[in-house]
C-alpha positions in Angstrom: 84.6 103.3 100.9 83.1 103.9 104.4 83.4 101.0 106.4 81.4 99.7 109.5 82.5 96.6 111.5 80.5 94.3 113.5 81.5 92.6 116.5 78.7 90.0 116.8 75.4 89.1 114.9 73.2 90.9 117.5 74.2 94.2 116.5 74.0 93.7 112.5 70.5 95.9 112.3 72.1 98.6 114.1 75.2 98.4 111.9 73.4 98.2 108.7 71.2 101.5 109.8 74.7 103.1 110.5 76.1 102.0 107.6 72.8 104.1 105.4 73.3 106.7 107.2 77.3 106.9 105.6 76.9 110.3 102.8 79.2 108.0 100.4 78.5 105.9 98.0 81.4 103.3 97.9 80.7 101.7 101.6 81.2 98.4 103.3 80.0 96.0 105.8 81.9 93.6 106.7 80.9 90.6 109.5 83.2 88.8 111.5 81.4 85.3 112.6 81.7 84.5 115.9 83.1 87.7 117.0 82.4 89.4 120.4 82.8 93.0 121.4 86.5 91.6 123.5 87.9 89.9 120.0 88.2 86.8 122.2 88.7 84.1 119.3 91.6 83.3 117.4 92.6 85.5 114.6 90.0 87.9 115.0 91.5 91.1 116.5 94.3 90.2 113.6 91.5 90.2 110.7 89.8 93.7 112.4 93.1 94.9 112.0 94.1 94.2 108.7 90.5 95.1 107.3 91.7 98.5 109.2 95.0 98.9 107.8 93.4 98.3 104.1 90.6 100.8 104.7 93.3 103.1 105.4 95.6 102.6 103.0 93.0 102.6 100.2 91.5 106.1 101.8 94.9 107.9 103.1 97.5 107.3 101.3 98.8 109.5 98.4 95.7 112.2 99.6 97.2 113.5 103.0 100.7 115.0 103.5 102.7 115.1 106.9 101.1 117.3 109.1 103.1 119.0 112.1 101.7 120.3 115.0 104.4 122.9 117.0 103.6 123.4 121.0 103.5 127.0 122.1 105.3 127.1 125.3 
């Protein structure tokens, strides 16, 4: 599920035209009322980042292994 966030109300038709523009079919957008841009208001920066966390989960886990990136010197 491709997932688009929006910060405040003002920026939901630009959103929503992001969000069509997403190639897969299982996508999301989800609106966080009162929200600005800073996450200024109680509990919001905590609700962005467990909608994060759970898109993450749901879209990395089990399907990526460790990857490790050796420096040349």
């Amino acid at each position: 599920m491709g997932c688009a966030i929006i910060l405040s109300c003002s920026k939901f038709l630009w959103n929503a035209k992001a969000l069509k523009r997403l190639k897969t079919p299982r996508k999301a957008l989800q609106i966080m009322p009162a929200a600005t841009h800073l996450f200024e208001d109680p509990g919001v920066l905590e609700r962005v980042s467990q909608l994060a966390v759970a898109w993450f989960k749901e879209h990395l886990t089990d399907q990526m292994s460790p990857v490790y990136v050796s420096r040349q010197q």
